[in-house]
C-alpha positions in Angstrom: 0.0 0.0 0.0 1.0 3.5 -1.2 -0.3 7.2 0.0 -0.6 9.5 -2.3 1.2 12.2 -1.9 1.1 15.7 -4.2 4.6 16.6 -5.9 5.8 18.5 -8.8 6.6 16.1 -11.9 8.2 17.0 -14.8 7.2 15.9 -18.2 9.6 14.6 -20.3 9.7 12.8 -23.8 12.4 10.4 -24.9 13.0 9.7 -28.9 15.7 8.4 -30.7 17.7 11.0 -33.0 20.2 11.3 -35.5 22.9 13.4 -35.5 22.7 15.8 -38.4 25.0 18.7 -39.8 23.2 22.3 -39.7 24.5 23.2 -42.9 26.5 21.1 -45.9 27.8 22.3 -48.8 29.3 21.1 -52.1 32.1 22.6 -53.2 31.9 23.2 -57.1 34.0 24.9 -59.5 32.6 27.7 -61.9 34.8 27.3 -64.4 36.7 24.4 -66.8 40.3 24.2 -65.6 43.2 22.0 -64.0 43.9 22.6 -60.4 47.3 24.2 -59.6 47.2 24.0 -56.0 45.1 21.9 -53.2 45.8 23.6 -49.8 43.4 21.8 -47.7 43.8 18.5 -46.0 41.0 15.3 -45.7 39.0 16.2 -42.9 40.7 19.8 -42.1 38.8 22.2 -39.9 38.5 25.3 -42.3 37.2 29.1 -41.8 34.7 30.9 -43.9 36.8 32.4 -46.6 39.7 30.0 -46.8 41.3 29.6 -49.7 41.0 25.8 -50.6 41.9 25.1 -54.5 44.1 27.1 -57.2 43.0 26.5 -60.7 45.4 27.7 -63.6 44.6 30.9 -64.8 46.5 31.7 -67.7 43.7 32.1 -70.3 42.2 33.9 -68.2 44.7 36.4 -67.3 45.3 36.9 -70.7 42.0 37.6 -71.4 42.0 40.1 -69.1 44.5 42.0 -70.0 43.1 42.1 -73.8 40.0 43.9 -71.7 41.7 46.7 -70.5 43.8 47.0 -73.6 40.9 47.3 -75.3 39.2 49.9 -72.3 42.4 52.1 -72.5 42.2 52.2 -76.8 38.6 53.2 -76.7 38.7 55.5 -73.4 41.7 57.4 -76.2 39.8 57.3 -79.2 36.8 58.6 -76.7 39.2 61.8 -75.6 40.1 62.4 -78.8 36.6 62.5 -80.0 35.6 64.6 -77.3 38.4 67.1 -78.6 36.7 67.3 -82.3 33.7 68.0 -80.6 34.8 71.1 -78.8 36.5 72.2 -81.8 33.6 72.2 -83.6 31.4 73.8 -81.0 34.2 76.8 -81.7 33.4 76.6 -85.0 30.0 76.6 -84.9 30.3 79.7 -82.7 31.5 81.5 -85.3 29.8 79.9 -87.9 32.2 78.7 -90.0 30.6 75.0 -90.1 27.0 74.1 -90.5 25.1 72.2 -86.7 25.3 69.2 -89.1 29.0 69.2 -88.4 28.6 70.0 -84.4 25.5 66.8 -84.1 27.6 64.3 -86.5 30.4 65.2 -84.0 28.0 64.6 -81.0 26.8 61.5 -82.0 30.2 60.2 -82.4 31.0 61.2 -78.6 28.3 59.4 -77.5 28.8 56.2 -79.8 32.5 56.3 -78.3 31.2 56.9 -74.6 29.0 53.3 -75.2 32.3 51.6 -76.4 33.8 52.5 -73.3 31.1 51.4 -71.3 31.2 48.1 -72.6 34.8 47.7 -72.7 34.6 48.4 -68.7 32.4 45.9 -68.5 34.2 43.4 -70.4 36.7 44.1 -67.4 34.8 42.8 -65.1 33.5 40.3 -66.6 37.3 38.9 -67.0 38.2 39.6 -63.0 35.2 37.8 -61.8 36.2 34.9 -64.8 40.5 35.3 -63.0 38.4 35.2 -59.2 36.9 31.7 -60.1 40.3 30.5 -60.2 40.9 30.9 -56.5 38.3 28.4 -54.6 36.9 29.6 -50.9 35.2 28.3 -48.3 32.0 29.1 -48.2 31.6 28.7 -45.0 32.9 27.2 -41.8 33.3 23.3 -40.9 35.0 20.3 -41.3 36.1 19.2 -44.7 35.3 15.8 -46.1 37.6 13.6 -48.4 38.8 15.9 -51.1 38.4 14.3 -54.8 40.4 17.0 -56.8 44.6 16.3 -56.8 47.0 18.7 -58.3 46.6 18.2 -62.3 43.0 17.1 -62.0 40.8 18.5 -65.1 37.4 20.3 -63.3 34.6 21.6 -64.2 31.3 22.6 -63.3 28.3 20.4 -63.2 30.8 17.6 -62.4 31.6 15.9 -59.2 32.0 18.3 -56.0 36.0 19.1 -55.1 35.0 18.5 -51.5 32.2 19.2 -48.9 32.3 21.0 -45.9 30.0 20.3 -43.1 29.3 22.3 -40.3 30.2 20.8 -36.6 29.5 23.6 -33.9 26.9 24.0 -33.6 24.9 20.6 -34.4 21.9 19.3 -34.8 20.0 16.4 -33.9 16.9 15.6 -35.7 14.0 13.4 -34.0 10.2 12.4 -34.5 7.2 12.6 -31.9 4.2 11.6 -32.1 1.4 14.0 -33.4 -0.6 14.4 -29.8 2.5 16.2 -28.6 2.1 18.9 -31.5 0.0 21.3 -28.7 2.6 20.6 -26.1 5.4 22.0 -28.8 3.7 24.8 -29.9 2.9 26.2 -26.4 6.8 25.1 -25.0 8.7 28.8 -24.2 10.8 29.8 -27.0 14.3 27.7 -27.1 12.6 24.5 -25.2 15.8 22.8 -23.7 16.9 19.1 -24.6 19.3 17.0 -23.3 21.2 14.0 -24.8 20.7 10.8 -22.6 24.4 9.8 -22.5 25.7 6.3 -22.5 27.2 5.0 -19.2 30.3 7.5 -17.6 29.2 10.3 -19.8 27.5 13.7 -19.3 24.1 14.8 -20.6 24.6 17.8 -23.3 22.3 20.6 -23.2 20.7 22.2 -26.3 17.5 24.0 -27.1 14.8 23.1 -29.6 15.2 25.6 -33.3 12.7 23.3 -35.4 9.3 22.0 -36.0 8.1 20.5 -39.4 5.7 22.0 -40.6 3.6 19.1 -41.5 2.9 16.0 -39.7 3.8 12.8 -41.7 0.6 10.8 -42.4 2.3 7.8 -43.3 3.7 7.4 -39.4 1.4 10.4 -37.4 4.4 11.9 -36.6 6.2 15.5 -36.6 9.9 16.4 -37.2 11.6 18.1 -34.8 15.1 19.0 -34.7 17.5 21.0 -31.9 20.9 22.6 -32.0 24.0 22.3 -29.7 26.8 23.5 -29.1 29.7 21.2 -30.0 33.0 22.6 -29.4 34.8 19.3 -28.2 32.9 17.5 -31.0 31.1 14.7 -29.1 28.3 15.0 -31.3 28.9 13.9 -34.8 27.0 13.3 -38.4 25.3 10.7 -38.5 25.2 9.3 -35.0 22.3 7.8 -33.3 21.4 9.4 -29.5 18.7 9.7 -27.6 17.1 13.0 -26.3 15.2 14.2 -23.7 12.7 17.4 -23.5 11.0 18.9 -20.9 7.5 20.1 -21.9 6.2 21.4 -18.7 5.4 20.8 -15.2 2.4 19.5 -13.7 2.7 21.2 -10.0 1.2 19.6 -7.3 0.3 16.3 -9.1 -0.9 13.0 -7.7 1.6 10.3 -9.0 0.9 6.1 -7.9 2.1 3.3 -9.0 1.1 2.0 -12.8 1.3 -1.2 -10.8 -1.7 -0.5 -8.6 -4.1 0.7 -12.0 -6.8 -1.8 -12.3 -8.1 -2.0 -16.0 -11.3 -2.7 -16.9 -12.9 -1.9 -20.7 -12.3 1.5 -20.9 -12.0 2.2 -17.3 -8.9 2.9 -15.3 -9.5 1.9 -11.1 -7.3 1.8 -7.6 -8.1 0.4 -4.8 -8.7 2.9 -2.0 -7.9 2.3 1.5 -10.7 3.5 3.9 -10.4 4.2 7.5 -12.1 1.0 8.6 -9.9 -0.6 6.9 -12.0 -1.7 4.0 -11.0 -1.2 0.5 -13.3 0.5 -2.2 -13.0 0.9 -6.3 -12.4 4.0 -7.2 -12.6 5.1 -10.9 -9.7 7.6 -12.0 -8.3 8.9 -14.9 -4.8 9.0 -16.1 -2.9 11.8 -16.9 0.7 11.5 -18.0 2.2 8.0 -17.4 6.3 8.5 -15.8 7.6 5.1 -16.6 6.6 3.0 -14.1 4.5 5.7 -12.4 1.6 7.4 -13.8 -0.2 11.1 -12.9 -4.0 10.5 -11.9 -7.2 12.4 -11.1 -9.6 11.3 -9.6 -8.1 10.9 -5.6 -7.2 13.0 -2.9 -4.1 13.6 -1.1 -3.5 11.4 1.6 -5.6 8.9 0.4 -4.2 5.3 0.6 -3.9 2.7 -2.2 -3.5 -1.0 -2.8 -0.3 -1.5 -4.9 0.2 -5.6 -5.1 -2.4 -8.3 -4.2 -5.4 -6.5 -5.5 -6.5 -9.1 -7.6 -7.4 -11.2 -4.7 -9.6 -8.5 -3.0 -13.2 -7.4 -3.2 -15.2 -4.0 -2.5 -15.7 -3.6 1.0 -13.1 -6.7 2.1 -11.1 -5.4 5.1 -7.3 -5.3 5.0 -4.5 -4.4 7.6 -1.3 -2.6 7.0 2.0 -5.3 7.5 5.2 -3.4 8.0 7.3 -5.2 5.0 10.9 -5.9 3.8 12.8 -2.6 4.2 10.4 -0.8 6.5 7.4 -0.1 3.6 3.9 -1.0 4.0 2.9 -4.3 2.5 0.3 -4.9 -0.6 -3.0 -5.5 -0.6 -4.5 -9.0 0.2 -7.5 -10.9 0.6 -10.0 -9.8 3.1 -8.3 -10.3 6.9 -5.3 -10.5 5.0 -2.2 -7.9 5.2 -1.8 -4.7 2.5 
């Protein structure tokens, strides 16, 4: 026998996760070349903005330089251009050439000024062609096997030089069921989570960034996924853990045994302990099972239950209390019999 006694519980989910990268990327080149140089190592931690691959860029050097020959010739033609149209202006002013002469002139300033323009942008066009040649990270991580050498021929559309996956933070990705969908969506912003850690190792803390928004029919359940912090890299791609979440906490909560529920059809009952020592049925209803406890409604504080032997007792069969192994009250038994 058991008295029920009020406490806060906490409730808490379990679910199995996997271990998933926050962001991935594949490494591509934009343009068809050799590589010259490979400065990055198989499974190197790299910054955003790290150079990774050289490609040769001779062509496209020498294209280049063609550019801005060509934006130098036609910024000079456009000066001296610019020059005959002044002249003419002069001219005009004292009108010893027809407007004819001062528009034709014009028009050939501005035709020039378009050249220019265009030759400008041919210049850019060739830096951002000689910029492909030096390969970045794009971000932050850890760099998988590289499958580009010194001399390989690359191009883009074909195989990715190398991916880099991001470590710290992490994120573990996990299912629930769809009845704790309400419980989610009314959690305080950056609900915590905790890894349950094997033997000899220490929970790590992270907080809740992601709910699906859909619910899988095919299963009735919703994807979830949390971040962490992983500096020391104990959490990594691909793994397999188990978390833990906190939805809330039912204060003051009457918690027995699942071991003293009696079920019948639809119907959850205890047996109650009166003062005379008889027992009754009472009908209760559960609220949030705890392993091998379980939240009720449906008592009182104080009140006393039957925990083992119930299935030999009655309504209204009388039952004592025996002190048993370890100083607890015994179980329930058959009317005259110990509980």
């Amino acid at each position: 026998m058991v008295e029920v006694l009020p406490r806060d519980v906490p409730v808490q989910l379990e679910a199995a996760g996997t271990v998933v990268s926050l962001s991935s990327v594949d490494v591509r080149p934009q343009v068809a070349s050799t590589v010259r140089e490979v400065r990055v190592r198989d499974g190197q931690m790299v910054r955003a903005g790290e150079v990774l691959f050289v490609l040769d860029d001779r062509m496209d050097r020498a294209n280049l330089d063609k550019a801005r020959a060509q934006l130098q010739r036609d910024r000079a033609t456009l000066a001296d251009l610019q020059r005959q149209l002044d002249r003419a202006r002069e001219l005009r002013a004292q009108a010893f050439v027809a407007q004819s002469a001062v528009d034709a002139a014009q028009t050939q300033v501005e035709s020039q000024q378009a050249a220019v323009r265009s030759s400008e942008a041919a210049v850019q066009a060739s830096e951002v062609s000689v910029s492909y040649a030096t390969i970045r990270a794009p971000q932050g991580g850890r760099v998988g096997a590289i499958a580009a050498r010194v001399g390989s021929l690359v191009q883009p559309g074909g195989a990715a030089l190398v991916t880099i996956s991001q470590i710290d933070p992490i994120g573990i990705s996990f299912a629930l069921p769809e009845a704790q969908l309400p419980g989610l969506q009314g959690a305080p912003s950056g609900l915590k989570l905790n890894t349950v850690p094997a033997r000899g190792a220490e929970p790590l803390e992270g907080r809740l960034d992601f709910i699906d928004s859909a619910i899988d029919t095919t299963t009735g359940t919703i994807k979830v996924r949390g971040s962490w912090a992983n500096p020391k890299q104990r959490l990594w791609p691909g793994q397999y853990v188990t978390v833990r979440l906190q939805m809330r906490t039912l204060a003051g909560a009457l918690v027995i045994p699942q071991a003293a529920v009696i079920q019948r059809g639809p119907e959850r009952q205890v047996y109650r302990v009166a003062e005379d020592g008889t027992v009754q049925l009472v009908t209760i209803r559960l609220v949030q099972p705890l392993r091998d406890q379980v939240v009720v409604e449906g008592l009182k504080a104080g009140d006393r239950i039957v925990v083992e032997g119930k299935q030999n007792l009655r309504p209204g069969g009388a039952v004592k209390v025996v002190p048993a192994a370890g100083g607890k009250a015994a179980s329930g038994a058959a009317s005259g019999a110990s509980a």
